[in-house]
C-alpha positions in Angstrom: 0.0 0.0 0.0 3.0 2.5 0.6 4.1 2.8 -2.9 1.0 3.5 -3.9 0.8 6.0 -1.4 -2.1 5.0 0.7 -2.5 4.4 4.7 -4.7 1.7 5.8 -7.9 3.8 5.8 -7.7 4.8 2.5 -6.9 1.4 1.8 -9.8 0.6 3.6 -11.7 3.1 1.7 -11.4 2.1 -1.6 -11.6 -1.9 -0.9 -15.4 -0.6 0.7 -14.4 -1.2 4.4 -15.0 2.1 5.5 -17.0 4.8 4.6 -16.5 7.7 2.6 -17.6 10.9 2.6 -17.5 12.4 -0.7 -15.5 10.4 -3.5 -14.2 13.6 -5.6 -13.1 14.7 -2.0 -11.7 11.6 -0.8 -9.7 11.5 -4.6 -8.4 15.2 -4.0 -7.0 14.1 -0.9 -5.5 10.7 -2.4 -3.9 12.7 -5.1 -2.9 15.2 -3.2 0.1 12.6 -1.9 0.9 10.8 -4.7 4.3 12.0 -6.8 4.5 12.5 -10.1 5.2 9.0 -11.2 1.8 8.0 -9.3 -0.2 10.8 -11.0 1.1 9.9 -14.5 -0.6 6.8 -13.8 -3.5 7.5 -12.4 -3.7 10.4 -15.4 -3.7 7.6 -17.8 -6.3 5.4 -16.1 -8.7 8.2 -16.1 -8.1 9.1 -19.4 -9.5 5.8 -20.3 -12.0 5.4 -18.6 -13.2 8.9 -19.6 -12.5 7.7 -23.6 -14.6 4.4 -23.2 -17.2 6.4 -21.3 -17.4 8.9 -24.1 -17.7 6.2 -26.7 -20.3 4.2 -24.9 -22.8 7.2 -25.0 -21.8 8.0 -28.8 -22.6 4.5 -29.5 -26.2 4.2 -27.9 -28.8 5.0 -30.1 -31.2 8.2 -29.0 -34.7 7.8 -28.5 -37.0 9.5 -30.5 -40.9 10.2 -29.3 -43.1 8.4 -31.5 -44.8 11.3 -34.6 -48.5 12.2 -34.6 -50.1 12.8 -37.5 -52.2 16.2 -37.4 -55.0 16.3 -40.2 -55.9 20.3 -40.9 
C-alpha cells in the first residue's frame, strides 16, 4: 500500500471497508500525496475510462418520441 501511497484507511476506503464521505473529495486528498510518477498513472487510467465512457454514449442509439399525425 505505501508505494502506492495509501494508509490503511484509504486502503480501507477504496476496498469498501470504510466509509467515505464524498468520492471527488476523498480522490483530492488521495492525489494530493501521490508523486509524479503516481499521477502519470493515475492520469492515464482516467483518461481511459473517460475515452470508453465517451464512446459508450456515442454508440447508444437516441430515442426518438413516437410522430402524430395532425389532419388540418
Amino acid at each position: 500500500m505505501k508505494a502506492y501511497g495509501l494508509t490503511v484507511e484509504d486502503f480501507n476506503k477504496v476496498m469498501g471497508r470504510a466509509p467515505i464521505g464524498s468520492p471527488k473529495d476523498d480522490c483530492r486528498a488521495m492525489i494530493d500525496r501521490m508523486d509524479d510518477e503516481q499521477l502519470t498513472a493515475v492520469r492515464a487510467v482516467l483518461s481511459q475510462i473517460l475515452r470508453s465512457s465517451a464512446q459508450a454514449n456515442e454508440a447508444k442509439p437516441t430515442k426518438q418520441m413516437p410522430q402524430i399525425a395532425v389532419a388540418n
